[in-house]
N, C-alpha and C positions, 0 to 999 in steps of 0.2 A: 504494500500500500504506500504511497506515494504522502509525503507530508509538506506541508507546504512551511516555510518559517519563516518567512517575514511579510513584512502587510504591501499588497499588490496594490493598493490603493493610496499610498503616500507618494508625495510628489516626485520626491528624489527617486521614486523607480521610474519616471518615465522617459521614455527612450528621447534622445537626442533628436529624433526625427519630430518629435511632438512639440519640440522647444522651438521654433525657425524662427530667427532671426529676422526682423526687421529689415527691408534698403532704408536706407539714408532717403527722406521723398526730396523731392527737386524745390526750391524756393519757392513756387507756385503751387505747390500741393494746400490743399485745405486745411485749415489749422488742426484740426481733429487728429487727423493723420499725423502731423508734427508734434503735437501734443504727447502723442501717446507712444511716438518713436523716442520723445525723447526720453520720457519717464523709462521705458524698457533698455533700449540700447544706451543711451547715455549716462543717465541715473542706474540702473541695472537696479530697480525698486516695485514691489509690486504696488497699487495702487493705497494698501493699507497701510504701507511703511511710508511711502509720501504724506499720507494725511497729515500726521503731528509735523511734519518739518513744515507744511504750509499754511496749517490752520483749516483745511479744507478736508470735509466729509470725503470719506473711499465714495460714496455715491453720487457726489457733489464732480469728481474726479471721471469719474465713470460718462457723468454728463457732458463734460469738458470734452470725452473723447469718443461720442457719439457722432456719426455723420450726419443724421437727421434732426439733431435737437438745437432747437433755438435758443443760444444764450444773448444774454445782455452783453453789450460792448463794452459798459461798465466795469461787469464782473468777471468777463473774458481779462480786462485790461489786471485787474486785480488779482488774478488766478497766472497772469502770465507774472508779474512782480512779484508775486510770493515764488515762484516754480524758480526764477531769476537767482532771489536772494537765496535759496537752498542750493544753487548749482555751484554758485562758489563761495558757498559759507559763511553771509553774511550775519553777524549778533547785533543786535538792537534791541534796547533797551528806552527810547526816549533822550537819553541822557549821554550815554557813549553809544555808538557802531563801529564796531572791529570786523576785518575782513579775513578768514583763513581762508588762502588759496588752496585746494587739493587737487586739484586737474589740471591743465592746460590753459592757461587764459590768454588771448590775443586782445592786447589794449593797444586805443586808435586815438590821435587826439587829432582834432578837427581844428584849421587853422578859422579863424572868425572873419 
């Protein structure tokens, strides 16, 4: 008899075929699509480990990377500045903001 010993239903069993990787989409893709390339392939977070670093519901998130849901440009704009300050480790407090850089950052200054 055949016994099975460990759980076929946790994540870490599932085959590398089941994980595919994201492209990179093109500067004209729809933000939905960006959104959510970046949280995966960039961020490499699922959407619940995002929530606390942006202040935003995993459902809240989930909306963000819908193709069909109509958000606010508001809240779009608010949801891209928090997604921002967590990419490279922005702390704020009101009072002081400190930057821990952990990635690659490309800064540009723009003559006036």
């Amino acid at each position: 008899m055949d016994t099975v010993t460990r759980n076929m239903h946790v994540a870490e069993d599932a085959s590398t075929q089941d994980q595919q990787r994201m492209e990179r989409p093109p500067a004209d893709a729809p933000e939905h699509l960006k959104c959510k390339w970046w949280r995966e392939e960039v961020m490499e977070l699922s959407r619940e480990q995002l929530a606390p670093l942006i202040g935003f519901s995993a459902a809240a998130i989930k909306d963000f990377e819908r193709p069909n849901k109509e958000i606010d440009p508001m809240a779009r704009r608010r949801y891209t500045m928090a997604c921002a300050a967590a990419s490279i480790g922005v702390e704020f407090d009101w009072l002081s903001t400190s930057l821990v850089i952990t990635r690659p950052v490309k800064i540009t200054m723009k003559a006036d």
